[in-house]
Every structure is written in structure tokens, then in C-alpha cells.
Residue, then its C-alpha position, 0 to 999 in steps of 0.5 A: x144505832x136507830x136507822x129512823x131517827x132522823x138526828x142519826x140518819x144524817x149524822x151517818x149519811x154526812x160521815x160517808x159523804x152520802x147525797x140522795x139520788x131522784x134518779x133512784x128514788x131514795x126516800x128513807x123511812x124515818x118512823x120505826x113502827x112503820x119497818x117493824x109493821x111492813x116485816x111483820x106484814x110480810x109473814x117472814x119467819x125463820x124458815x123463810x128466806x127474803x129477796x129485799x130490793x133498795x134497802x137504803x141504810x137498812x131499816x127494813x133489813x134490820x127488821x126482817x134479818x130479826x125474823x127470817x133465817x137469811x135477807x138478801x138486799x139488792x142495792x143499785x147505789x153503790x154509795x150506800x154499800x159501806x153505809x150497809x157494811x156498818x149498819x148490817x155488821x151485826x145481823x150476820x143472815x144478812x148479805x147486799x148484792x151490788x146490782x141492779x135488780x130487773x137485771x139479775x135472774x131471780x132463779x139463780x139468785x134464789x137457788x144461790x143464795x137462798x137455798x133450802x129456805x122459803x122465798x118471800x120478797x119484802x122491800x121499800x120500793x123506788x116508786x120508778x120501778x114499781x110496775x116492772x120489778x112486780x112483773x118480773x117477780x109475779x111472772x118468777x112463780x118462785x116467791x111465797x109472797x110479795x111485800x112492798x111500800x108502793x105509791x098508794x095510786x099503784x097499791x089502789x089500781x093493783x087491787x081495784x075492781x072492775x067499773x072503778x076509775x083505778x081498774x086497768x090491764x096491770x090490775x087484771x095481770x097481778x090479779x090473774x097472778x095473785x090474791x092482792x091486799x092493801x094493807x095500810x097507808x103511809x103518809x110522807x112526814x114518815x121519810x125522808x126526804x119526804x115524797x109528794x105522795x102518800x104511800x101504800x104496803x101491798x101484800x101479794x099472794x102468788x095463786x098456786x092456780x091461775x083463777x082462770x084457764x084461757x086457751x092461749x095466755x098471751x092471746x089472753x093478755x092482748x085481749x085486755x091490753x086491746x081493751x084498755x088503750x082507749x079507755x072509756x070507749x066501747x070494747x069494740x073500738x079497742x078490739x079493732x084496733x089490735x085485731x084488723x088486720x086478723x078479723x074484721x069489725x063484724x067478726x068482732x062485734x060477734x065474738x063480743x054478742x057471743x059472750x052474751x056482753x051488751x054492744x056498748x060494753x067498756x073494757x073496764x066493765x069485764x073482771x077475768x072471768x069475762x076476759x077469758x071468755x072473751x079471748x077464748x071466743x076469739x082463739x075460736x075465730x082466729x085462723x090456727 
């Protein structure tokens, strides 16, 4: 059976009496080339063993159980289990979890199942859980690395830099984490149905070193939240906010001159490097 070809899809969709979900964002890809290309993207091989989240009907299971040694899929709807059931019976390295994957412990599942094998995640993602289930697998520290069909806005503020309209906090989290990688577009003739937006791979690297050492890492992480929650509005106003109730206005407008940043400075203007200074300045000052 070819899991892309349209014809096909819906001839199995309608034999399991199968209706899309919105809630679940269900958009399955009816392009061959583009499976093939997200799993040789992912670098998975026979040593590697490969979380997939949402697998749908496949597609992208098939491909990835052609390369790694195992491919673990965590699918939420249960309608599309006996649809799996037939579609994976013949790649026994493959094995579907019922569940939902921001609830299942991603140590566990990875000693469990895919033991004595590399961790690699590659998935086609709901576009409604992108930024969490990133998060989550960024923050496991387990996998070799992360390889996923985003929304291609999500995919551009990932990898954007600073002083462009796509940089934010979630930018500067999954850099901190990692070395991240637009790898191509896909447009939305290629699923089905198709989504009103065009669609990006992202590839993820897991650093082995965070690219800085703040003194305190959630100190750190407040400091760039502070800074962004009134975008386009000087550094100071954001700092203030988050900080008025430890340091006074003054105190904070110093830490900012101390850094050797202009008065006027935004928060979109500073990459990591800045923002460790900055949080750093601020542990200083900050009563222990």
C-alpha cells in the first residue's frame, strides 16, 4: 500500500470508518519524497532507535522503520490504532503506544523501549503542540537529535537572530539547548487535508555544552522572559516589571549600563551571550 497516494489514503480511511479530528491537528502527507526526505534528515540508521510522535497512518513510520534498528510511535487517537495495526504489520521494529506524548516520561519510555539503541526523535507534528512537546524533549537531555514538520513560522522564530521580527524567548530556549537547522519547506498541496499554512523540517541538535554558563539558570530564563513581554519597548520597562518587587528602577537601569549596553537597548537586540551577562549582573545585585 502507498500511505501518500491519495486514492489509497481514503480508501483505507473510509474501510476503518476514520474522520480527521482539528482538535488533533491531523494533516497527513500525501507526497512520497517529502517522508523519505524527513527520515533521511533525521540521520537515523540501524543503531539508532526513534521516538515518533502523531504517526497518522504511517508514512513516515515506514520510512524510519526502513532505517533505524526500532521506531516507537505515540499516537493520541485511538481510531488510527487498527489503521497502524495494518499499515505497520510489516516492519516488525515498529511498536505504537496509545497515549498522549506530553504525558508520558520520556526516560522511562526511552530505557523501556528503546534500550541499548541511540535516541533520535523524528515526527510530523500537531502544529497545537509544537512549543511544549519541544520543551519537553529539549529539556530530556536524552536524544541525539530532534527532527520534526513544524509550521515554518515556528521553524523561522526557532532559528532567528537577534534584531529580526521572528527572535523571541522560545528562540533563545532552543538555542541555548541546541544547534537548530531549517532544513526545507513544505507547502500545503502536499497533505492532506491541506493546512492554511506552509510547513517547515526543523533539525535539532542537542549541545553536549550549553553555549553559556549563567550563575543561576532560571534566573537566567526569567531575565529574557522579562525582556520580551513587552516587545518593542526598551529593555528597562520589561526588567522592571519582573524585578520591582527585588531591585528598584535605578538598581536596574545600572545592572543594564554595567553590561556596557546603550539605555535605549530592546531585548530582541541581545543574543545569549548578552543575556548571561545580564542575568549574571543581576545574581550580583540580587539579595542571596
Amino acid at each position: 500500500m502507498d500511505l501518500c497516494n491519495e486514492r489509497q489514503i481514503k480508501s483505507l480511511l473510509a474501510r476503518h470508518g476514520f474522520r480527521f479530528s482539528k482538535s488533533m491537528g491531523q494533516n497527513f502527507l500525501i507526497v512520497p519524497s517529502i517522508p523519505q526526505d524527513i527520515a533521511s534528515a533525521s540521520g537515523a540508521d540501524s543503531s539508532c532507535g526513534v521516538l515518533e510522535v502523531g504517526p497518522g497512518i504511517g508514512p513516515l513510520t515506514v520510512q524510519l522503520a526502513q532505517r533505524a534498528g526500532k521506531v516507537v510511535s505515540v499516537e493520541l487517537d485511538k481510531s488510527l490504532l487498527p489503521i497502524l495495526e495494518e499499515t505497520l504489520a510489516p516492519f516488525p521494529n515498529t511498536q505504537v503506544i496509545s497515549g498522549d506524548i506530553m504525558k508520558l516520561d520520556l526516560d522511562k519510555a526511552i530505557d523501556q523501549h528503546l534500550d541499548g539503541l541511540t535516541p533520535l526523535v523524528c515526527a510530523n507534528l500537531p502544529y497545537n503542540i509544537t512549543t511544549p512537546v519541544l520543551t519537553k524533549f529539549l529539556e530530556c537531555g536524552r536524544f541525539r537529535s530532534i527532527t520534526v514538520l513544524i509550521q515554518r513560522e515556528v521553524a523561522r522564530r526557532i532559528c532567528a537572530r537577534p534584531g529580526t521580527a521572528d527572535y523571541g524567548s522560545f528562540t533563545l530556549f532552543c538555542q541555548y539547548h541546541a544547534k537548530c537547522e531549517l532544513m526545507f519547506e513544505v507547502s500545503s498541496d502536499c497533505f492532506l487535508p491541506a493546512p492554511k499554512v506552509t510547513s517547515a523540517v526543523l533539525h535539532m541538535e542537542p549541545l553536549a555544552e550549553h553555549p553559556v554558563k549563567p550563575k543561576d539558570e532560571a534566573l537566567f530564563f526569567k531575565t529574557i522572559q522579562a525582556s520580551f513581554a513587552q516587545r518593542r519597548k526598551k529593555l528597562l520597562n520589561g526588567l522592571t516589571t519582573a524585578f520591582s518587587s527585588q531591585l528598584s528602577r535605578d538598581q536596574l537601569s545600572q545592572a543594564i549600563a554595567s553590561c556596557g549596553f546603550p539605555e535605549t537597548v530592546r531585548g530582541e537586540q541581545l543574543g545569549l551571550e548578552e543575556f548571561c551577562q545580564l542575568s549574571d549582573q543581576l545574581w550580583e545585585m540580587l539579595p542571596h
